[in-house]
N, C-alpha and C positions, 0 to 999 in steps of 0.2 A: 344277490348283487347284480347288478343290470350290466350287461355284455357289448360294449360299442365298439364298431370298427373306429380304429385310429384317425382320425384326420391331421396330414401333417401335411402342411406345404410349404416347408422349411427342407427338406431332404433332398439334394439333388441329383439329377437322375445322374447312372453311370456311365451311360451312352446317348449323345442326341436324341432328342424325342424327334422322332416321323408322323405329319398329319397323314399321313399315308396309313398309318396305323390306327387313325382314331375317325374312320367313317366303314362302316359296314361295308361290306363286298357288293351288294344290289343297292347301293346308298345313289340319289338321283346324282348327283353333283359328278360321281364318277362316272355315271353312263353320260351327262353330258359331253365331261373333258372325252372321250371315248368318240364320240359321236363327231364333235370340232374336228376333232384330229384327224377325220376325214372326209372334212369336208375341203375343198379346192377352196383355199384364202386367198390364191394371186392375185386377183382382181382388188386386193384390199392390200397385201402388203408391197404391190410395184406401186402405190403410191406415199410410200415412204422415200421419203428423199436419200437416209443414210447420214445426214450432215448433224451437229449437234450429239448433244447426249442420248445416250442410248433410248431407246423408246420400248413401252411395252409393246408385245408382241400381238397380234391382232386374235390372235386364238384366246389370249388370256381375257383378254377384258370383253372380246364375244362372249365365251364360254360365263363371266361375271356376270354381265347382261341378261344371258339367258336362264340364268338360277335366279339370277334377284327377278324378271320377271314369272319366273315359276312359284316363286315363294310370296311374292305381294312385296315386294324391297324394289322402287320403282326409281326414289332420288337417288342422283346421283353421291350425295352425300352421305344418305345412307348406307349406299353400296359403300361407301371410302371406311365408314365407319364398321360395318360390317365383316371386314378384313382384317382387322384385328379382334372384333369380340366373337365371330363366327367361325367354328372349327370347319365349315363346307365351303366359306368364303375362301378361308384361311387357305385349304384344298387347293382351289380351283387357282388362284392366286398366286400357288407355290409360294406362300411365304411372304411376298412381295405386298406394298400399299397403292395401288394406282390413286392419285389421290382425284376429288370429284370434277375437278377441274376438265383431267384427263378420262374418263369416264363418259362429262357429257359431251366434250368435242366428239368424241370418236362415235357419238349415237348420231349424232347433227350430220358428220362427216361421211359415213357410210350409209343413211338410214337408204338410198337410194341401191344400195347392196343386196339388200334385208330378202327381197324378192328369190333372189338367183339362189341365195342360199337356203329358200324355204323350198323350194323344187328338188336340189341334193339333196335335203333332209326324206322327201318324199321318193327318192331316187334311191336311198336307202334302204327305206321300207316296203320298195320291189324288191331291191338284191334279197331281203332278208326274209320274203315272202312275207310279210305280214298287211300289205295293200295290193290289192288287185280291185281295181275301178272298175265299179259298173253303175248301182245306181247313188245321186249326188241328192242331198238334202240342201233345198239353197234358203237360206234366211237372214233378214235383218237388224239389227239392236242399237239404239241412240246410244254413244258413249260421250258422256260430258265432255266439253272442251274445256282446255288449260284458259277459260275466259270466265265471268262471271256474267251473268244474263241481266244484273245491275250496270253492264259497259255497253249495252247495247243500246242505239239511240234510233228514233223513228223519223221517219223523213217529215212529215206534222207535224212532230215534238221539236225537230231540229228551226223549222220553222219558225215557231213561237219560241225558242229560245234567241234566236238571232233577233227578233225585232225588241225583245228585252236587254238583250246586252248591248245593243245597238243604242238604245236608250240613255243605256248607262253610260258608254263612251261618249255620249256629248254632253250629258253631264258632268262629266269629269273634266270633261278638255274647259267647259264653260267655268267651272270651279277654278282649274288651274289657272285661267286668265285673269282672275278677279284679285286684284291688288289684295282685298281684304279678303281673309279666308278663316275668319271668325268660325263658319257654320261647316267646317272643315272637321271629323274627330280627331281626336289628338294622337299621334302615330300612324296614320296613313299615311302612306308613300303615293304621291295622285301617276306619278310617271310612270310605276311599279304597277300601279293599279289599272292605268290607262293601257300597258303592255300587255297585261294577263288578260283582259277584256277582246284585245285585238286578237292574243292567240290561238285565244276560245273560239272568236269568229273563222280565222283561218280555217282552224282545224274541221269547223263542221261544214265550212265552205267545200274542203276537200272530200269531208265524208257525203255531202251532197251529190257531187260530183260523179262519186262509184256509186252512188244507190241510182243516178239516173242512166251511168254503166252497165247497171247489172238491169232496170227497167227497160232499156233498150234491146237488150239479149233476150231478153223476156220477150220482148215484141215481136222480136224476126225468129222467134223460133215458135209462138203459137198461132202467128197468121196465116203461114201456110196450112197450118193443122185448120183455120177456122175455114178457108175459103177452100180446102178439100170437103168438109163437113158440110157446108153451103151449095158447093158445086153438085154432092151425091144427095144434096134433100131436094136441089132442084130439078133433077135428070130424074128422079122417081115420081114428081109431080107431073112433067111434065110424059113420063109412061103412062100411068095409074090413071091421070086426069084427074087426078082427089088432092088435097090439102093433103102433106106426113100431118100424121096425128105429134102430139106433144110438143115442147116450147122449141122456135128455132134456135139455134148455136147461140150463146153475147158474144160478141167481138171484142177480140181485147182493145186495153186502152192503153194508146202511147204514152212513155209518161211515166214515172215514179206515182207509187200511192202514197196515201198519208201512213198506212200501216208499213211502209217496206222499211227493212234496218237495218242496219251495221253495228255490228260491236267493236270498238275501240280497241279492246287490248288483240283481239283473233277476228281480225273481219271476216275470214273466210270461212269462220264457224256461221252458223246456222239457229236462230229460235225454233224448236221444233215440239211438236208435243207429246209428250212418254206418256208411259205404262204407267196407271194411278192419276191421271189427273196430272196437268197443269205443262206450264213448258219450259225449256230448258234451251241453254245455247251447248246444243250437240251436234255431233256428225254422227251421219248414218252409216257403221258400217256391217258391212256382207262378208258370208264366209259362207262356202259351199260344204259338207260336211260329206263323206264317204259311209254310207249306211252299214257297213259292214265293221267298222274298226274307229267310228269317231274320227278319223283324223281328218283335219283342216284341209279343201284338197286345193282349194284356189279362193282368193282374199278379194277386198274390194273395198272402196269405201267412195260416199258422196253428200252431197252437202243438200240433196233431195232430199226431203221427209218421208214421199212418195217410195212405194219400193218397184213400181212399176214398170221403169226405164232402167232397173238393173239387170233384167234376163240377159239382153245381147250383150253390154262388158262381161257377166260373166259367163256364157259361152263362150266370146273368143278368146278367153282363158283359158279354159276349158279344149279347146278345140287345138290352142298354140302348144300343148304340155301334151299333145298325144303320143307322137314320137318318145319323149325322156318317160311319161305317167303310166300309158294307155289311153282306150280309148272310153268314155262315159257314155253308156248305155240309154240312162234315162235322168230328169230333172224335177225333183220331187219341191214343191212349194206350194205356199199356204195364198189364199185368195189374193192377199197385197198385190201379188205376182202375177194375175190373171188379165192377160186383153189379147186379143186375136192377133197383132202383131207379134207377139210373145208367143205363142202356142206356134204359129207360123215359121220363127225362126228358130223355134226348139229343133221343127221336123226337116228347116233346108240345114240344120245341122248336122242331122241323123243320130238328135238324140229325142228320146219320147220324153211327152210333156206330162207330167201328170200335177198339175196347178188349178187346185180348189177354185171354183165358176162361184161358190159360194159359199158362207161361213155354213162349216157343217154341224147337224143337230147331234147333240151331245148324250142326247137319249131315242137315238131314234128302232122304230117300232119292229118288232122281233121278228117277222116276216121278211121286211125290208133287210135285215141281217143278214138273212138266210135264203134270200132269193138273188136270182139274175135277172139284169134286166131286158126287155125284149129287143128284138136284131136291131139291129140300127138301117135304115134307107140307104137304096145305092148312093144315092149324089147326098153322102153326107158331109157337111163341112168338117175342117180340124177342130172346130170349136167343140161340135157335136159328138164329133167321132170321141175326145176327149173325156167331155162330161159323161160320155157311154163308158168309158173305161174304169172310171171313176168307182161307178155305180154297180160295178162286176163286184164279184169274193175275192179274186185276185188284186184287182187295184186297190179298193177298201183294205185289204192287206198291207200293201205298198203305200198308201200315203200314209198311214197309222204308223211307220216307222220314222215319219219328220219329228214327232212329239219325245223319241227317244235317241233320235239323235242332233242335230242342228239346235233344238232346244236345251236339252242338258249341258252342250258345249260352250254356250252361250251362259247359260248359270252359272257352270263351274269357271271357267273364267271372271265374271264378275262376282259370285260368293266366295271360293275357294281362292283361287290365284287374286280376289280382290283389287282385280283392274276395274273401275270406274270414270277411270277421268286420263285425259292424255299428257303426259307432259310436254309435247314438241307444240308448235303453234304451225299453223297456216295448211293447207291443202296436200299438200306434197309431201312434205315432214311427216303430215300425220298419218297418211297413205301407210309410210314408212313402216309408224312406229305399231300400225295395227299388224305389218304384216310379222314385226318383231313380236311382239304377242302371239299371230297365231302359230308364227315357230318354235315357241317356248311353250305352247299347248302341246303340240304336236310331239314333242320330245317328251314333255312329261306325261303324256298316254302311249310311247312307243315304249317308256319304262317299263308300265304296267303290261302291256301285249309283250314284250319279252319272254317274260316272266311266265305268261300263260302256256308259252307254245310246250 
C-alpha cells in the first residue's frame, strides 16, 4: 500500500505563521533587507512631506526594487503582484501590498538617488573588506530602450511624408467645400480627418526641428576636431616640404542628413548597431568592473554607439569616489576604447592604461606567448609605451582578466537577472535606472563573496 505525506490545507495553524520563518538564513532577500537597513535613506525620506495617509517607508519598496531587479521582476505590477504570490516579496514587504502605482512613482521620483546609494553599497564592501580597488575593467553593452525602432522617423523619410500628407490636406479641405460630396466614402468625418492630417504635420514639424538641434551640436563639436586635423596635416607639409600621404580630413556638413532620426515614443534613445547583426533603438551603457570581486565600481550610460569618448566620464568617476572607494591603479579595456586622447588622460590621471591599439589574435603563435618584447626607445610616446606593455607576460596577463570579468557581468545581468530593455524613458531616467541595476548586481554578488570569506 503506497505511503503519502498528508496534504491538508484546511488545518489552522496554532500560532501566527512568520515569513521570517519560511526563507533560509543566507536566503538573498534577507541579506538585501540587511544591507538597506544600512544604507543612509535621508536624502529620500526628508522628502516626504508627513501629510496624508501614511506612506510606505522608502527602505521597503527600495529593498522591493532591488530583489525584483535581481530576480528579472522589472514591472511595477508585477512587483504589486509579486507581494502576494512570493514568500521573498512577501519578506521584504513585511506583509504589506505597495500597490504598482506606488512602486513606479517612487522609481521616477528617486531614480536621481540611485547613484549615492550605489557608492554606500560600495562603501560597505570596504568596511567588510571584500573590495579593495586597484585594477578596473571598463566596458560597453547596447541595452534596448523602453521604444520600438518602428517609432523612429528619418529626417528624408519625414520629408517625403509631409509633401504627401500635405497633399492630402488640400484634398480634403477641396472635398469639404464642394456642395456635392457624392465621391466622398460613406462615414468619413472630412474635419476629423483634415485635423489628424494637420497633427501629423505638426508633429514631424517639431521632430524636424530637434534632428536639425541635434545636427547643429554635431556641427560645433566636429569642426573644431576638423580644422585641428587640417591645421596639423598643413604644418607637416609645410615641415617635410612633401604632400601627408592618404585622403585629407571631409569636413563636416551643416545641416541635418536624410539618414538622422528620432524616435517618437524615447527621442533620446538612439538607433545603434548590436551584437549579431542588425540595429536597434538602444543606449549605450558602461560599467567599470573591479577585476578582483566583479563588482560594479562606477556606472555610465550614453546615447553614442561609439565607446571612445567614454574613457574621461569614466575617470572622473573614478577619480571623484577616491576619498569614500580608493584609489584605481589601472584601466583595463578592449580596442572600442583606444585613441591617444584616452591613453593620455588615463596617465594625467594616474591611472595606467592598458586599452587593446588593436583586435587581438586569438590564436596567436607560441613563441610570441612566451617571449618579451624588445626595450622600448627613450622618447617613447603613451601610445608606444602602452602597446609595449601590452605585448609583456605581465600585461597579456592583465588584459586577459576583461574577458572574465566586465564580460561575464554584462551576461549575467542580461541572461540571469534578465534585464534587456529599460523601463524609464528619456536620458536622465535612464542614467537612473542602469545605475539601479548595477546596484542590484552589486548586492547579488556581495551575497555570494560573503559567503566565500
Amino acid at each position: 500500500m503506497s505511503n503519502f505525506i498528508v496534504t491538508d490545507r484546511k488545518t489552522d495553524y496554532l500560532l501566527p505563521p512568520s515569513v521570517d520563518d519560511w526563507l533560509n538564513e543566507d536566503h538573498l532577500a534577507r541579506y538585501i533587507v540587511e544591507v538597506v537597513d544600512r544604507l543612509d535613506l535621508s536624502r529620500l525620506t526628508r522628502q516626504y512631506a508627513g501629510r496624508g495617509s501614511k506612506a510606505h517607508h522608502p527602505a521597503t519598496l527600495l529593498s522591493i526594487l532591488i530583489y525584483g531587479y535581481c530576480t528579472g521582476v522589472f514591472s511595477s505590477r508585477k512587483l504589486e503582484r509579486a507581494t502576494y504570490d512570493s514568500v521573498a516579496f512577501r519578506y521584504l514587504a513585511a506583509g504589506t501590498h505597495p500597490d504598482h502605482d506606488t512602486l513606479a512613482t517612487f522609481r521616477r521620483r528617486f531614480f536621481g538617488e540611485f547613484s549615492e546609494l550605489f557608492v554606500q553599497v560600495l562603501e560597505l564592501a570596504r568596511e567588510m573588506k571584500l573590495l579593495k580597488l586597484g585594477n578596473v575593467c571598463l566596458d560597453g553593452t547596447k541595452i534596448q530602450a523602453n521604444a520600438s525602432r518602428h517609432s523612429a522617423l528619418s529626417h528624408g523619410h519625414i520629408e517625403k511624408l509631409e509633401t504627401q500628407l500635405q497633399a492630402e490636406v488640400q484634398e480634403l479641405l477641396a472635398l469639404a467645400e464642394k456642395t456635392d460630396q457624392a465621391d466622398v466614402p460613406d462615414g468619413i468625418d472630412l474635419p476629423a480627418e483634415i485635423r489628424r492630417c494637420e497633427d501629423r504635420l505638426a508633429a514631424m514639424a517639431d521632430a524636424k526641428t530637434k534632428i536639425a538641434a541635434r545636427a547643429e551640436e554635431r556641427y560645433q563639436r566636429e569642426k573644431p576636431e576638423y580644422d585641428a586635423k587640417l591645421t596639423k596635416r598643413t604644418e607637416k607639409e609645410k615641415t617635410t616640404g612633401k604632400k601627408p600621404g592618404g585622403k585629407p580630413p571631409a569636413a563636416p556638413r551643416p545641416g541635418p542628413k536624410d539618414s538622422d532620426q528620432i524616435n517618437l515614443t524615447d527621442e533620446e534613445s538612439r538607433m545603434m548597431p548590436v551584437s549579431g547583426g542588425g540595429f536597434e533603438q538602444t543606449y549605450n551603457a558602461q560599467a567599470a568592473a573591479d577585476t578582483e570581486t566583479m563588482l560594479v565600481v562606477a556606472t555610465g550610460l550614453t546615447q553614442a554607439p561609439n565607446d571612445k569618448e567614454q574613457v574621461k566620464p569614466m575617470l572622473e568617476t573614478l577619480v571623484a569616489q577616491n576619498l569614500r572607494l580608493g584609489k584605481v591603479t589601472g584601466l583595463i579595456a578592449d580596442t572600442g576604447f583606444c585613441s591617444e586622447t584616452n591613453i593620455t588622460a588615463c596617465e594625467t590621471a594616474g591611472i595606467t592604461p592598458l586599452i587593446a591599439v588593436a583586435k587581438e589574435n586569438h590564436h596567436p603563435n607560441w613563441r610570441e606567448r612566451h617571449s618579451e618584447p624588445p626595450a622600448l626607445p627613450e622618447n617613447a610616446t603613451p601610445v608606444q609605451t602602452m602597446a609595449h606593455r601590452l605585448k609583456t607576460k605581465a600585461g597579456r596577463a592583465l588584459y586577459a582578466l576583461r574577458k572574465q570579468t566586465v564580460e561575464p557581468v554584462f551576461g549575467i545581468i542580461k541572461s540571469v537577472m534578465g534585464f534587456r530593455q529599460f523601463s524609464l524613458r528619456g536620458l536622465t531616467k535612464v542614467s537612473g535606472e542602469w545605475t539601479l541595476v548595477c546596484l542590484a548586481w552589486n548586492l547579488k554578488r556581495l551575497a555570494v563573496l560573503r559567503l566565500q570569506e
